[in-house]
mmCIF file of the N, C-alpha and C atoms, coordinates in Angstrom:
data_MODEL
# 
_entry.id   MODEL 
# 
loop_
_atom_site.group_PDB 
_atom_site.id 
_atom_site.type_symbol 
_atom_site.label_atom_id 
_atom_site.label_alt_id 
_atom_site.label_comp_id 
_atom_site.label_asym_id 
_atom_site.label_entity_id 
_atom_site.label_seq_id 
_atom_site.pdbx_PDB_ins_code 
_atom_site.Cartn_x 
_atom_site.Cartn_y 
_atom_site.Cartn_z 
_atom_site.occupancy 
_atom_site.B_iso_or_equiv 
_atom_site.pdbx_formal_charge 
_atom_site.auth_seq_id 
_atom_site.auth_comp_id 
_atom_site.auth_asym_id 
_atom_site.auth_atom_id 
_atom_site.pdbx_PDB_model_num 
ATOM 1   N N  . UNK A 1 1  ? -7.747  -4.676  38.803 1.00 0.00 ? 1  UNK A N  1 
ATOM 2   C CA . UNK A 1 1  ? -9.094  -4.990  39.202 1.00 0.00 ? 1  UNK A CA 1 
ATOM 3   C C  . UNK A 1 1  ? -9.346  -6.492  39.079 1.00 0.00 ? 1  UNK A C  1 
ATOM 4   N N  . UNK A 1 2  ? -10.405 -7.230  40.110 1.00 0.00 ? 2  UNK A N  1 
ATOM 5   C CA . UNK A 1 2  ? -10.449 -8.675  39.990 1.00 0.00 ? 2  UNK A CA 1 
ATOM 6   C C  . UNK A 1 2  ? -11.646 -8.803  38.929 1.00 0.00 ? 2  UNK A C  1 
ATOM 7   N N  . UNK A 1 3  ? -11.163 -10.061 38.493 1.00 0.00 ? 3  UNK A N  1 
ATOM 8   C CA . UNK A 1 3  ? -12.237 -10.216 36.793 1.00 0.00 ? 3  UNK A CA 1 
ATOM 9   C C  . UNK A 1 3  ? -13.077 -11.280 37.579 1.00 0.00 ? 3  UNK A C  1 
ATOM 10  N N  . UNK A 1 4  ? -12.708 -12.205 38.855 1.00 0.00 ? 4  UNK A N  1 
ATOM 11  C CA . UNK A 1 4  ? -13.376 -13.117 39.290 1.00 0.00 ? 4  UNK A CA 1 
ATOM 12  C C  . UNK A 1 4  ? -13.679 -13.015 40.606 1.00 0.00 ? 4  UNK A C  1 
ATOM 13  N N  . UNK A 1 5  ? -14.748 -13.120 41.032 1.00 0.00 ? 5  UNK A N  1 
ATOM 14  C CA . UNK A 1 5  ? -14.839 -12.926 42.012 1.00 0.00 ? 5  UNK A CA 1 
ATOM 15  C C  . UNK A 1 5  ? -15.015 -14.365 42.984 1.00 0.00 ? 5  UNK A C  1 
ATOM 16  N N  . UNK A 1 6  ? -14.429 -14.174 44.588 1.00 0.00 ? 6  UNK A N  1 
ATOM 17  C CA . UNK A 1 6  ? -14.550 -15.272 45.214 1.00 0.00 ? 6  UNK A CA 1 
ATOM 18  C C  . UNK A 1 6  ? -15.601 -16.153 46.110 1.00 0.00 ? 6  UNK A C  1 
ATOM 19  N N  . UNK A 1 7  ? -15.562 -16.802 46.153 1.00 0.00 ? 7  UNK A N  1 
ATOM 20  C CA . UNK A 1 7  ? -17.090 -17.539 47.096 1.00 0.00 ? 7  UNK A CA 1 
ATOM 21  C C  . UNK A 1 7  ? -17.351 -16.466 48.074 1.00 0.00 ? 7  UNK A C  1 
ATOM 22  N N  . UNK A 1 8  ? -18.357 -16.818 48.794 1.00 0.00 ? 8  UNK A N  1 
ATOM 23  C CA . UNK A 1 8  ? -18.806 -16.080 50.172 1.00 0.00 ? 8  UNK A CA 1 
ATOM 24  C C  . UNK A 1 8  ? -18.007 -16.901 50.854 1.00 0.00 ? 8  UNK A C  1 
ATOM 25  N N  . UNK A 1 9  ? -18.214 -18.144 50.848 1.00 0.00 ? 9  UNK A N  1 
ATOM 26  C CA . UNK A 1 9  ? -17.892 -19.198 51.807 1.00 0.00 ? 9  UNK A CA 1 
ATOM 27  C C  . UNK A 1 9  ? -16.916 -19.817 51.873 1.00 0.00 ? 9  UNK A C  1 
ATOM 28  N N  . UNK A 1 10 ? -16.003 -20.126 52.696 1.00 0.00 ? 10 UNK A N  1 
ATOM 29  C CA . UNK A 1 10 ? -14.295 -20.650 52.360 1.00 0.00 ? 10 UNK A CA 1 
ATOM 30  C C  . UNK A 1 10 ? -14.965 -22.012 52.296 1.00 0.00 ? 10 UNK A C  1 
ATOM 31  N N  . UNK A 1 11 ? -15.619 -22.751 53.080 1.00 0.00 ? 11 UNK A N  1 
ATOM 32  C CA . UNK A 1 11 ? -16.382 -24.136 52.793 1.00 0.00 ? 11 UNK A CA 1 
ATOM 33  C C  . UNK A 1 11 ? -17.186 -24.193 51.780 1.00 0.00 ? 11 UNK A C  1 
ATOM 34  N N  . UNK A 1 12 ? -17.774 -23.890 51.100 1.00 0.00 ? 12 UNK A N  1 
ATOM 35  C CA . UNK A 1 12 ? -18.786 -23.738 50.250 1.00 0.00 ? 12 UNK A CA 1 
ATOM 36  C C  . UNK A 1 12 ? -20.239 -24.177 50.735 1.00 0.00 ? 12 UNK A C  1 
ATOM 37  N N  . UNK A 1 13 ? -19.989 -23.905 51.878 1.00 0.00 ? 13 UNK A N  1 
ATOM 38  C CA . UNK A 1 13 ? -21.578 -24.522 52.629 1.00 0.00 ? 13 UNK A CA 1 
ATOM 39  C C  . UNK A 1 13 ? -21.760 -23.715 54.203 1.00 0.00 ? 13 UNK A C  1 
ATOM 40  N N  . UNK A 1 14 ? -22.621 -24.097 54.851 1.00 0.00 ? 14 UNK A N  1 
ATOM 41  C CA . UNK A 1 14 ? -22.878 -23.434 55.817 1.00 0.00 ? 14 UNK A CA 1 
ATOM 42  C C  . UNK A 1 14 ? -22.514 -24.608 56.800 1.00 0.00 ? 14 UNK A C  1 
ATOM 43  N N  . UNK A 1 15 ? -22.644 -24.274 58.436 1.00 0.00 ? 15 UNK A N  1 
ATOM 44  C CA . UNK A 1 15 ? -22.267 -25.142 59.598 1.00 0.00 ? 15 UNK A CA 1 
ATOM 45  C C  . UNK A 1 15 ? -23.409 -25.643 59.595 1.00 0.00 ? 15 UNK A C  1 
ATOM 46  N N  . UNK A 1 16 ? -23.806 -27.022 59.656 1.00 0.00 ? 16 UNK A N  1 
ATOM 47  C CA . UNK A 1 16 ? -24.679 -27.671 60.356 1.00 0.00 ? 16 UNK A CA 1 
ATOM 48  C C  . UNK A 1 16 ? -25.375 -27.815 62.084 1.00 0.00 ? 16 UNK A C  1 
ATOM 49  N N  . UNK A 1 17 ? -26.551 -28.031 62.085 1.00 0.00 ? 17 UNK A N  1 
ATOM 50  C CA . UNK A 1 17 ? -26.877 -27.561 63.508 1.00 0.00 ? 17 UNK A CA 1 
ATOM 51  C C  . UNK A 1 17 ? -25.554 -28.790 64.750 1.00 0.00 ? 17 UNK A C  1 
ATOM 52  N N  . UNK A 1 18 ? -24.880 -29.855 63.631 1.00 0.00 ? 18 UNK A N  1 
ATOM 53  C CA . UNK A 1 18 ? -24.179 -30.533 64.882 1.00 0.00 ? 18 UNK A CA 1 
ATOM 54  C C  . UNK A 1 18 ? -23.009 -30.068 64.733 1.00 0.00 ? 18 UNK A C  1 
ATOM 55  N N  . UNK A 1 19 ? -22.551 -29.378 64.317 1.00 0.00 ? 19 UNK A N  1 
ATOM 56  C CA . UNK A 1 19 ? -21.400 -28.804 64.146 1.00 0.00 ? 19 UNK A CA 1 
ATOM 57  C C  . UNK A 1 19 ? -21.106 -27.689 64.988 1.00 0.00 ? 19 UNK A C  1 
ATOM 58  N N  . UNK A 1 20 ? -22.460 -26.904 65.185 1.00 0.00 ? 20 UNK A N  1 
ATOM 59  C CA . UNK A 1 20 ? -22.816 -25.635 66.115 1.00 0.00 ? 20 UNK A CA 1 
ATOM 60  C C  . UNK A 1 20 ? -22.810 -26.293 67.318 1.00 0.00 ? 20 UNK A C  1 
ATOM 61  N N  . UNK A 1 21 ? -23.428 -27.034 67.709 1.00 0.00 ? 21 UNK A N  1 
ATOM 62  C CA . UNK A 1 21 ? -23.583 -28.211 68.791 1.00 0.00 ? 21 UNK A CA 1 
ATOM 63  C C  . UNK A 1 21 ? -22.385 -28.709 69.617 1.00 0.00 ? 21 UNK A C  1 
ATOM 64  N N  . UNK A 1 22 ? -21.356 -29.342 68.418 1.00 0.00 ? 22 UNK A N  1 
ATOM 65  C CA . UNK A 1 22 ? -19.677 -29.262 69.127 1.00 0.00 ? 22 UNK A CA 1 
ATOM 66  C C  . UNK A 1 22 ? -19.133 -28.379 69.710 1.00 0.00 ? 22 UNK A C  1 
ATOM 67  N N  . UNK A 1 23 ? -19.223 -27.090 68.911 1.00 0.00 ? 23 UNK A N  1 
ATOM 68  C CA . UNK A 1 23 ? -18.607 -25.581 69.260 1.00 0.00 ? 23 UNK A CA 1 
ATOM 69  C C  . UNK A 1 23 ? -19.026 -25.657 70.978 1.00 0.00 ? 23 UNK A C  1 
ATOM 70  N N  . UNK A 1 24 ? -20.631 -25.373 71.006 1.00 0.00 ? 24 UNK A N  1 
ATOM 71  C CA . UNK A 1 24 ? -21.157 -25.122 72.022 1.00 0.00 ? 24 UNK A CA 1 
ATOM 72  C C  . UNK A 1 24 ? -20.945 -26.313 73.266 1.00 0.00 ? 24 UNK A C  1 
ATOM 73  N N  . UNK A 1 25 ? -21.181 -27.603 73.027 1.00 0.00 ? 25 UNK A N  1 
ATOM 74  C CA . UNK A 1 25 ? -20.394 -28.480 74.246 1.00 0.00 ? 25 UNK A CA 1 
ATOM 75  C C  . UNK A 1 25 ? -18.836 -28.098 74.727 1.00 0.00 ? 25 UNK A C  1 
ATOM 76  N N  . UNK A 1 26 ? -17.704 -27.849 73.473 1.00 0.00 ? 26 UNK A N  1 
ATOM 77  C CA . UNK A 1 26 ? -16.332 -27.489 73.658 1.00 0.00 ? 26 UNK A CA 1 
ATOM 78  C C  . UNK A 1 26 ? -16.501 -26.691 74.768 1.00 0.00 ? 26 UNK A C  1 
ATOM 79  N N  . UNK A 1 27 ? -16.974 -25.347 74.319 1.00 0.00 ? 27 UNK A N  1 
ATOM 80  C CA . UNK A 1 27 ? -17.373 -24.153 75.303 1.00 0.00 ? 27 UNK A CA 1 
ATOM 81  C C  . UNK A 1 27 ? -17.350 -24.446 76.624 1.00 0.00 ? 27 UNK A C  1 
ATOM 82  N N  . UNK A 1 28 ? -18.338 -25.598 76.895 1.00 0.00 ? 28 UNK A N  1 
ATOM 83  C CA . UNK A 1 28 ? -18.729 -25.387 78.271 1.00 0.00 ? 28 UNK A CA 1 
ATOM 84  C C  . UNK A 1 28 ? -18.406 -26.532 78.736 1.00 0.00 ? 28 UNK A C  1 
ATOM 85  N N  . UNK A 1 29 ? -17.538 -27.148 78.070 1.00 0.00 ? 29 UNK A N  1 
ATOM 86  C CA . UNK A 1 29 ? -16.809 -28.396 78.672 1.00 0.00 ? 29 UNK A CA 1 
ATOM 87  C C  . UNK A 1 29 ? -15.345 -28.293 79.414 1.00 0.00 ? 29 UNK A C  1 
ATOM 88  N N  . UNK A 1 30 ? -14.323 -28.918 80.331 1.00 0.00 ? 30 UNK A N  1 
ATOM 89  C CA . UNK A 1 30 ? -13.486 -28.396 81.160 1.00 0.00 ? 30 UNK A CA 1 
ATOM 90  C C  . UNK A 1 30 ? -12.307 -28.261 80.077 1.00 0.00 ? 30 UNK A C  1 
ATOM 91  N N  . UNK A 1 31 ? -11.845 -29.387 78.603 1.00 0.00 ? 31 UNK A N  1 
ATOM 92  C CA . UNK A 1 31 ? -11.222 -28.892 77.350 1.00 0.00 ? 31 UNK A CA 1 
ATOM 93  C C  . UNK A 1 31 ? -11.070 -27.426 77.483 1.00 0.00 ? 31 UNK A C  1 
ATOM 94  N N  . UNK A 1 32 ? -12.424 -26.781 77.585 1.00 0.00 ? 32 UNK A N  1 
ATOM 95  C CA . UNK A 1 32 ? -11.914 -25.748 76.993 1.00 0.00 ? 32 UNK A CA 1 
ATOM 96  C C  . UNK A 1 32 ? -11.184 -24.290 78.861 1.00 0.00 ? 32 UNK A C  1 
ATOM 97  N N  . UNK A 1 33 ? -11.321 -25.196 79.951 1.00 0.00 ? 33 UNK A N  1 
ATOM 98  C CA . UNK A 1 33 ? -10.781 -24.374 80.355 1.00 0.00 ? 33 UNK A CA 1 
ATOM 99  C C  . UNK A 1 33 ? -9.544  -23.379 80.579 1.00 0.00 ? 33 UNK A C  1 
ATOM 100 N N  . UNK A 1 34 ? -8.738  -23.583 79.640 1.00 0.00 ? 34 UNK A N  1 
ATOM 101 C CA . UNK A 1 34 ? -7.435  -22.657 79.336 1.00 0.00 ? 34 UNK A CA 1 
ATOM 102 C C  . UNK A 1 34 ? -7.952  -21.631 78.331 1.00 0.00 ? 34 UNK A C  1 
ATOM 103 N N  . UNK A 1 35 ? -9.203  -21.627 77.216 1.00 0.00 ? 35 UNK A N  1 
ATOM 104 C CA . UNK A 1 35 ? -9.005  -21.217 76.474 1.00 0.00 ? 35 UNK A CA 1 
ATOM 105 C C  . UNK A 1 35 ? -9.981  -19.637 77.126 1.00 0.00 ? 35 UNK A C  1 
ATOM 106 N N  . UNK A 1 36 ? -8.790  -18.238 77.138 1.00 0.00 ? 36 UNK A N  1 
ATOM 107 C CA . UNK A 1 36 ? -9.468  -17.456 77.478 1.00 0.00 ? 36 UNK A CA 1 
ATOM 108 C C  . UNK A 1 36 ? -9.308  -16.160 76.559 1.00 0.00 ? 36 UNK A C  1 
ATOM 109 N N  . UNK A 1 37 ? -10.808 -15.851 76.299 1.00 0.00 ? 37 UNK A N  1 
ATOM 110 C CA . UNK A 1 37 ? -11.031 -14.343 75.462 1.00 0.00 ? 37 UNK A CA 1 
ATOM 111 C C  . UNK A 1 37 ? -10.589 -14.646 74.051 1.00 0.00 ? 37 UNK A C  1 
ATOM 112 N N  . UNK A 1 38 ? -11.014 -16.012 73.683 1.00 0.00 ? 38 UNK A N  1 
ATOM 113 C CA . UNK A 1 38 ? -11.079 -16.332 72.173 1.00 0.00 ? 38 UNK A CA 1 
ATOM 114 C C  . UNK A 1 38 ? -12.365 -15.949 71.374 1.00 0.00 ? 38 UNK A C  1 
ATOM 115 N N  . UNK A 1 39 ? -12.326 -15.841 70.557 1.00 0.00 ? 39 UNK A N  1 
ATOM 116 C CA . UNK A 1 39 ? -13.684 -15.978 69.458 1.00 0.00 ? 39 UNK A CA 1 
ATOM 117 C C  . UNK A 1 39 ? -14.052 -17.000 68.911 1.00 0.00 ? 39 UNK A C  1 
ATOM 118 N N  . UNK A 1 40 ? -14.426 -17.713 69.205 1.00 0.00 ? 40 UNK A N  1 
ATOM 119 C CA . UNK A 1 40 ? -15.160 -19.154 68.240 1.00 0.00 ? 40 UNK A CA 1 
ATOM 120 C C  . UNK A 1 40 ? -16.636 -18.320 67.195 1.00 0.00 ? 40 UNK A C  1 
ATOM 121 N N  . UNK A 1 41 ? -15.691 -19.212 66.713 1.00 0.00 ? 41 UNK A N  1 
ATOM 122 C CA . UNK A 1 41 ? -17.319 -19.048 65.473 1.00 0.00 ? 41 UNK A CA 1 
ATOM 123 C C  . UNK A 1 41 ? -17.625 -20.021 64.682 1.00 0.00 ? 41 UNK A C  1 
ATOM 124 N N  . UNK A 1 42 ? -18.583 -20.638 64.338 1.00 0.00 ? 42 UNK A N  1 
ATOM 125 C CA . UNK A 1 42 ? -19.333 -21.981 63.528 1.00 0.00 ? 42 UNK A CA 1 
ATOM 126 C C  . UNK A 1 42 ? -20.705 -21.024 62.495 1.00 0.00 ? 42 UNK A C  1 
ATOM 127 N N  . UNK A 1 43 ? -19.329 -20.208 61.788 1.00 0.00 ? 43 UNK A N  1 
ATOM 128 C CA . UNK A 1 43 ? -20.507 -19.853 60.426 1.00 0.00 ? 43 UNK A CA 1 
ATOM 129 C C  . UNK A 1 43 ? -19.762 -20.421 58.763 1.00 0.00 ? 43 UNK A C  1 
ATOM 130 N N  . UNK A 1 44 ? -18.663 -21.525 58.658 1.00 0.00 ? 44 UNK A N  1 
ATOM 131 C CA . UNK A 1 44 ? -18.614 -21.353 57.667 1.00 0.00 ? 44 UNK A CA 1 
ATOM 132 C C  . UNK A 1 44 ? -17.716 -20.673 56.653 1.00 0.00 ? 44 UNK A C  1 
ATOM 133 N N  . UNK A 1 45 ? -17.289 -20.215 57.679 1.00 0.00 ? 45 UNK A N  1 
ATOM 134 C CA . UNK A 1 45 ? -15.935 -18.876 56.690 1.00 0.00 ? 45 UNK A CA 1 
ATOM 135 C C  . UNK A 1 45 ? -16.543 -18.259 55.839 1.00 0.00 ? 45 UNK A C  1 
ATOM 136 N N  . UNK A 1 46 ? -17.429 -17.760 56.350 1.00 0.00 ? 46 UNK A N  1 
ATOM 137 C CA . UNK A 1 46 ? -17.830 -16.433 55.402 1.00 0.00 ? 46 UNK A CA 1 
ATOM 138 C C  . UNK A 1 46 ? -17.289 -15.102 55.379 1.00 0.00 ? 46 UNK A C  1 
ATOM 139 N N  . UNK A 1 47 ? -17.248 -14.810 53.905 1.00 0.00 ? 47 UNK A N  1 
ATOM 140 C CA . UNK A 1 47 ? -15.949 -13.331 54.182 1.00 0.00 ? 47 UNK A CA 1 
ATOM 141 C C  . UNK A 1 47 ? -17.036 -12.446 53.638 1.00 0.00 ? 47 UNK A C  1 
ATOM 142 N N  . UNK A 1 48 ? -16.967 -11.361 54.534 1.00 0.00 ? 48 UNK A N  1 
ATOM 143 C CA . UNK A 1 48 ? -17.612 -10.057 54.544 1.00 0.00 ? 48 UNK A CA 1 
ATOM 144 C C  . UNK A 1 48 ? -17.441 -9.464  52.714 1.00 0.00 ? 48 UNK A C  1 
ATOM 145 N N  . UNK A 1 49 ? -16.283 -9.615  52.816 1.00 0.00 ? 49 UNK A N  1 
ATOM 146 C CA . UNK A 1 49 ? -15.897 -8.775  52.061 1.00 0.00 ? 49 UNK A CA 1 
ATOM 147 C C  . UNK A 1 49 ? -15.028 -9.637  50.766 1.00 0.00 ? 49 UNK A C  1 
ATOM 148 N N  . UNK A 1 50 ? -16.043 -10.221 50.060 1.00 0.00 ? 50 UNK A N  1 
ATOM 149 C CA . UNK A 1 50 ? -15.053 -11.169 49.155 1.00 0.00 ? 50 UNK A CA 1 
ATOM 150 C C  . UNK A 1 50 ? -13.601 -10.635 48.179 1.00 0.00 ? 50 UNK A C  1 
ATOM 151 N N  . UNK A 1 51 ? -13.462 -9.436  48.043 1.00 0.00 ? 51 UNK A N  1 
ATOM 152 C CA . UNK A 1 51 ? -12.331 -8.707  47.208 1.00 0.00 ? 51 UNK A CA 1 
ATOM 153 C C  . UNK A 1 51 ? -10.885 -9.017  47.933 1.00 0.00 ? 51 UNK A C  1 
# 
């Protein structure tokens, strides 16, 4: 059994609104036209399930 338990957050912080901002220009910029049926996400590394 774990005696310690781990952050929520692999960053220890949350994404900032310009950080969300990059994600979202990448997206819809021509960079990202190869990239197909990925998941982006700008939360932070938060784990559901810290165990």
């Amino acid at each position: 059994m774990f005696t310690e338990r781990r952050p929520a957050s692999l960053l220890q912080r949350c994404a900032t609104p310009e950080e969300v901002v990059n994600l979202i220009c990448y997206v819809c910029s021509k960079a990202s036209s190869a990239t197909n049926g990925a998941a982006r996400r700008a939360y932070g590394g938060i784990v559901t399930n810290p165990f």
